[in-house]
C-alpha positions in Angstrom: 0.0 0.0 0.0 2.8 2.4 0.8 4.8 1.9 -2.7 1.4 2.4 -4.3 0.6 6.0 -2.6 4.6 6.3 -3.0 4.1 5.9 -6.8 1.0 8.4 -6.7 2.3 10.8 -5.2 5.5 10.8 -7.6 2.9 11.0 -10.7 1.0 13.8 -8.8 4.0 15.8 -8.3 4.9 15.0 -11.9 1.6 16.6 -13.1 1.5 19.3 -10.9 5.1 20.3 -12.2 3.9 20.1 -15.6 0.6 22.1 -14.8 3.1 25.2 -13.3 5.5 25.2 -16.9 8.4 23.9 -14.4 8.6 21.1 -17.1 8.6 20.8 -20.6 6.1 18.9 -22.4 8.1 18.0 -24.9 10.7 15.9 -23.1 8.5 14.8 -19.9 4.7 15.2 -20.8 2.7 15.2 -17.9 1.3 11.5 -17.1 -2.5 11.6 -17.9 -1.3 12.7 -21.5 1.4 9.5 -21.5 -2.3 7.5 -20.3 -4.5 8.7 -22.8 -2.0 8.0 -25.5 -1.4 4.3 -24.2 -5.7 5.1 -24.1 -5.4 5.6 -27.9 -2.9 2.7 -28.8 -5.5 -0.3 -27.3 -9.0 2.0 -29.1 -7.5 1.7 -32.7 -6.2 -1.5 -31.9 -2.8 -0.8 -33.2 -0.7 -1.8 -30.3 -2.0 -5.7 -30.3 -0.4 -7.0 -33.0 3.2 -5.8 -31.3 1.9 -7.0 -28.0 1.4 -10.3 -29.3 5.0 -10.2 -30.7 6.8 -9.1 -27.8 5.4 -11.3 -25.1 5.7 -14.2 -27.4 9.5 -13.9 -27.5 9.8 -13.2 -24.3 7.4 -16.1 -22.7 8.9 -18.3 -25.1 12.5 -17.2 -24.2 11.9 -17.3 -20.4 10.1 -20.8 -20.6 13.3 -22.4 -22.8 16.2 -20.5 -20.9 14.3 -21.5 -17.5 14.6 -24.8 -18.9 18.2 -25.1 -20.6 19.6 -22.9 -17.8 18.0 -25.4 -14.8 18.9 -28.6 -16.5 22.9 -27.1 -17.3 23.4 -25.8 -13.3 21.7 -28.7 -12.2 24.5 -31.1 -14.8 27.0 -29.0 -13.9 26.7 -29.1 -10.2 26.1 -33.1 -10.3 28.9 -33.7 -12.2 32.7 -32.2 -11.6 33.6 -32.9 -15.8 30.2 -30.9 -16.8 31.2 -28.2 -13.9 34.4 -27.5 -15.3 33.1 -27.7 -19.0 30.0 -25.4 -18.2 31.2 -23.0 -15.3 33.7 -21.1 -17.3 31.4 -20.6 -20.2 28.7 -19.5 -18.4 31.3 -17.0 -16.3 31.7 -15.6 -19.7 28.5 -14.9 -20.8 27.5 -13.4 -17.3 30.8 -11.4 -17.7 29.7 -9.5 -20.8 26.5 -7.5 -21.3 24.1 -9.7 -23.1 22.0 -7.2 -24.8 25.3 -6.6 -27.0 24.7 -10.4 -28.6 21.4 -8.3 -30.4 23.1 -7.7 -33.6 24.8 -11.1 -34.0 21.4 -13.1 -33.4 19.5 -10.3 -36.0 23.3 -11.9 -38.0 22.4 -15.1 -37.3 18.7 -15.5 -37.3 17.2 -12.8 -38.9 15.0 -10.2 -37.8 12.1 -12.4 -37.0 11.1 -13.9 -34.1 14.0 -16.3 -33.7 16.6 -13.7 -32.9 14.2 -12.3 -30.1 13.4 -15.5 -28.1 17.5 -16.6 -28.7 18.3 -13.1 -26.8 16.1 -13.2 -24.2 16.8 -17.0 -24.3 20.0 -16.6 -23.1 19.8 -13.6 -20.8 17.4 -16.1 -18.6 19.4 -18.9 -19.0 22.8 -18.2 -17.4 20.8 -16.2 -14.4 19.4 -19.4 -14.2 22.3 -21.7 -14.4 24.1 -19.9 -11.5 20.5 -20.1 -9.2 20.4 -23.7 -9.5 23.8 -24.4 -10.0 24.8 -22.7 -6.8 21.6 -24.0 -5.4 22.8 -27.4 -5.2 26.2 -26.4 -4.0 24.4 -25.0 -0.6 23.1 -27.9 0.3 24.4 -29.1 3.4 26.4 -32.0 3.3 25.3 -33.8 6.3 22.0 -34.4 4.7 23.3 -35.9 2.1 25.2 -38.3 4.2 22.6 -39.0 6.2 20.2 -39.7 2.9 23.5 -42.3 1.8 23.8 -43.4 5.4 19.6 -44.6 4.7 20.5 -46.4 1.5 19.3 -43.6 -0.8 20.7 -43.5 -4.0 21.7 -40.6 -6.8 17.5 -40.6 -7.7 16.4 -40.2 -4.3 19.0 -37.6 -3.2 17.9 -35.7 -6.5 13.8 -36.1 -5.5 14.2 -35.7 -1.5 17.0 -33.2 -1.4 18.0 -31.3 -4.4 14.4 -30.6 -5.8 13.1 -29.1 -2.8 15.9 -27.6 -2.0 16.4 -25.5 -5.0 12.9 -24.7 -5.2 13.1 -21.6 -3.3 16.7 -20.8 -5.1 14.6 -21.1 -8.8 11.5 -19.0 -7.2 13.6 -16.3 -6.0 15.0 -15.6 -9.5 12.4 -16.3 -11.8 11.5 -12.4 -11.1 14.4 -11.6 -12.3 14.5 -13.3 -15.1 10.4 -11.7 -16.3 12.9 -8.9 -16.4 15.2 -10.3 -18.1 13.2 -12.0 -20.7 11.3 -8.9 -21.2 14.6 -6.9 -22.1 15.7 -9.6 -24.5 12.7 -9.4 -26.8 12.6 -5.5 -26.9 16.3 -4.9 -27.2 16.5 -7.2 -29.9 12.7 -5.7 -31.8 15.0 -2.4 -31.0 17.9 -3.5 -33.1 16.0 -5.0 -35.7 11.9 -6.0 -36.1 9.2 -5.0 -38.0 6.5 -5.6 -35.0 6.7 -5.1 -31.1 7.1 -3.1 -28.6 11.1 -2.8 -29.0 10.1 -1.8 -32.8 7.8 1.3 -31.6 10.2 2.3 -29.4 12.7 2.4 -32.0 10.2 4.5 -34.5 9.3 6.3 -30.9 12.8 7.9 -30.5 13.1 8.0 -34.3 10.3 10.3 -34.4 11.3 12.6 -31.0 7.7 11.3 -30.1 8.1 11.2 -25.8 4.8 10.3 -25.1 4.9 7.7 -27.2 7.7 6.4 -25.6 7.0 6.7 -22.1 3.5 5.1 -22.9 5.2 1.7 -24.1 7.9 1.6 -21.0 4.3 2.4 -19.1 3.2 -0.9 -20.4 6.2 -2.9 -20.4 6.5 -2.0 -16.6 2.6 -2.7 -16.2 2.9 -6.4 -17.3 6.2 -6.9 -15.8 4.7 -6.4 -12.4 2.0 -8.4 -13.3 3.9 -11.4 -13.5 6.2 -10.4 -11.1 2.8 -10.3 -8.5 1.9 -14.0 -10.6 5.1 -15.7 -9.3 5.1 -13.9 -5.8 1.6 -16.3 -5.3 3.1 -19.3 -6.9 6.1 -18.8 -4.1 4.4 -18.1 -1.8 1.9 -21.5 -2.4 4.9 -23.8 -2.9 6.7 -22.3 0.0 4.0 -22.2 2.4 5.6 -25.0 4.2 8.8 -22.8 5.2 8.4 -21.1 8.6 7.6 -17.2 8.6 10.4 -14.6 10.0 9.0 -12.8 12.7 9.2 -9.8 10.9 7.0 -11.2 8.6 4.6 -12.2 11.0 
């Protein structure tokens, strides 16, 4: 409740600043002229079609890197040949700003779809290597032995300790990797596209056109939170087992 009046009062000081001419228009146009111009985009219907775009490379690239980047920590961490095959690459890649791979996927793959969900692909993948992959490693060890010590083998220690586990390790980043599946898909309609939300942007800033602008990072933000809200109730479900802090309480 307090971030929401937080954020309201921020847009009413906004507004107010524009109503006294202490801001320009131009450059930062008061915030129920960025509303009725996202208003505008959903009457004539032109937004959807970039909508549909953008969230399908990014769903598509956060549900495959969730995917490649679980099963890679969880191989690496498992297996000392895979960790010191996988580790260094994936130190690389988290070394280096991802976004910059844009123009060599729009290279590789064209400026369709492909070269979005490859982007935001990999952005989500190596955030979710090292989740998992150091997931695992903080397990404590006396479980382990005492899951041996019962007879259980490689299956069971993976089903009775490592799932569980790394289920609040995955939950905790799969925020951050909306984000980050979100910025691969409009960086790379940015570089190159011909529909999305990255490819209005692009025409956006082309055009000097701020409300424009400030309307589509309004909705990007808008859905992000959505599904950041989403996987704050699947957590909070799955974890419902784990004791509360007492300032939680």
């Amino acid at each position: 409740m307090r971030r929401a009046l937080s954020l309201f009062a921020l847009l009413l000081l906004w507004e107010a600043l524009a109503a006294l001419g202490l801001v320009n228009p131009l450059y930062a146009p008061p915030p129920h002229q960025v509303f009725l111009t996202l208003l505008d985009l959903f009457a004539t219907g032109e937004v959807w079609p970039h909508l549909q775009a953008t969230f399908t490379a990014a769903l598509l690239g956060l549900f495959w890197g969730i995917l490649l980047g679980g099963a890679l920590g969880l191989l690496a961490a498992l297996s000392p040949f895979f960790s010191d095959l996988l580790e260094p690459i994936m130190l690389l890649l988290n070394a280096i700003p991802r976004v910059i791979l844009a123009p060599l996927f729009v290279i590789w793959l064209g400026i369709g779809l492909a070269s979005k969900v490859a982007l935001s692909l990999v952005l989500v993948a190596v955030l979710m290597f090292f989740a998992v992959y150091g997931g695992v490693k903080e397990v404590d060890p006396r479980l382990l032995e005492r899951v041996r010590t019962l007879g259980g083998g490689r299956y069971w220690l993976l089903r009775e300790v490592y799932l569980p586990s790394l289920t609040a390790w995955v939950l905790s980043s799969l925020k951050v990797a909306v984000g980050f599946a979100f910025t691969g898909a409009v960086v790379g309609e940015f570089v190159a596209a011909s529909r999305g939300l990255g490819y209005l942007l692009s025409f956006a800033q082309s055009t000097y056109n701020a409300r424009l602008s400030l309307a589509l990072i309004a909705l990007v933000v808008l859905f992000v939170l959505l599904l950041f809200y989403a996987f704050d109730r699947l957590e909070a479900r799955l974890l419902r087992w784990r004791p509360r802090s007492p300032a939680k309480a």
